[in-house]
Structures are given as structure tokens and as C-alpha cells.
C-alpha positions, 0 to 999 in steps of 0.5 A: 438463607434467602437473602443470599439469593442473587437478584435476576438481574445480577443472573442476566448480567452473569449468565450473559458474560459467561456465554460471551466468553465461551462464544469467544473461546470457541470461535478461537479454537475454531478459527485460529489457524493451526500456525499461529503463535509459532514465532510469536503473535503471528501465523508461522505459514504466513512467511512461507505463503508470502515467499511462494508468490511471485514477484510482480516488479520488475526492478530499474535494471530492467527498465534501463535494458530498453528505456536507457533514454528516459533513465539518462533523461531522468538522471539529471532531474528530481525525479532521479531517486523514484522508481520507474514502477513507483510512476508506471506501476508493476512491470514485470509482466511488460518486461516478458511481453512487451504487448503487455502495456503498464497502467496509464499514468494519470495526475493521481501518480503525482498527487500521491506523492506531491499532495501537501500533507503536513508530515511530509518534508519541507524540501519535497514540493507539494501542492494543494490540488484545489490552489494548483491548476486543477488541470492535468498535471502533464498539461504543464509539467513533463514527468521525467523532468517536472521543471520543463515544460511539454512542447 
């Protein structure tokens, strides 16, 4: 009968396993919200919180309503497709006061989307910031219509 007597190691080794895994059953019956799993692997509530907020962009209709020359202006150059609030961050709060300034717009607005990335498309321009003038971006290039140049 002895040598059926399981070594202490091997016990450590069980007994370890056995009070991970009971950890693990606990904290989820603890921390699991009460909506998860109700529309499969996710919160059920988590549709109705994200539809409870307010929206923070404004939208280009709402631009144009004061801004009509620069989205003329922007019209006829490659930047036509972009959102105003893509550049110039949410606006909505600058469209019920217009006291209320957007986010000043640095070079990071353009690296972000002109940075040479390898999974961009070849068509759209890219630069590497190191090889590119490591000025300002509006130093050379004015936004609405990047291929001018700033007076």
C-alpha cells in the first residue's frame, strides 16, 4: 500500500493547480459583469452605454455652415475625402460656441496619416520624417491644398 503514496512534490504541484483554478472561478464569479454573454462573447449593456453618449463630432455639414471657403478651397485638392474634424479634431462643442477653439493643429495631424508605413497604399504620399525636412510641415505646405506653398 505504500507505494501508492503520491510523492510531495507531485501534492505541491496538485494542490497548486487545484487553488489557481478555483482562484480563477472565483474572481469570475465575482468580476464578470451580470450582462456578459447575453449576445454572445460580449457585455449586453456595453450597446446601451455606448449609445447613451454624446456624440463629440460635429460632422462636414456642419463645418461648411461657417467655413464654406475653405471647404470650396479643399474641394479641389487632395485633401477633398478628409474630414475637417479628422485634421482639426472634434468639433461639436466649437459648433454650439464658437468661443470654444478646436485642438491647435500641429505637423503630428500630418504624420499620422503621411508617415511611410508599408501597409499603406502606394498612391497616397508618405514621407519618412527623418529624410523629409524636419521643420514644420506648414512651414512648406498649406493644409487645405498641401501642393501650395504658404506666402
Amino acid at each position: 500500500m505504500n507505494n501508492l503514496r503520491m510523492p510531495p512534490q507531485i501534492l505541491r504541484l496538485v494542490l497548486l493547480t487545484l487553488g489557481i483554478v478555483g482562484s480563477y472561478g472565483v474572481m469570475r464569479y465575482f468580476l464578470k459583469p451580470a450582462s456578459f454573454g447575453e449576445h454572445g462573447h460580449y457585455r449586453g449593456a456595453a450597446l446601451a452605454e455606448r449609445a447613451a453618449l454624446e456624440p463629440v463630432f460635429a460632422g462636414a455639414k456642419a463645418c461648411a455652415e461657417c467655413h464654406s471657403e475653405v471647404i470650396e478651397l479643399q474641394d479641389k485638392h487632395e485633401h477633398r475625402r478628409i474630414s475637417c474634424e479628422a485634421c482639426h479634431s472634434p468639433a461639436r462643442a466649437h459648433v454650439r460656441d464658437p468661443d470654444v477653439k478646436t485642438t491647435a493643429f500641429t505637423q503630428d495631424r500630418c504624420l499620422r496619416c503621411h508617415t511611410k508605413e508599408p501597409a499603406r497604399p502606394i498612391t497616397q504620399k508618405q514621407i519618412d520624417p527623418k529624410d523629409h525636412y524636419e521643420g514644420k510641415c506648414l512651414e512648406c505646405h498649406l493644409p487645405h491644398h498641401p501642393k501650395e506653398s504658404p506666402p
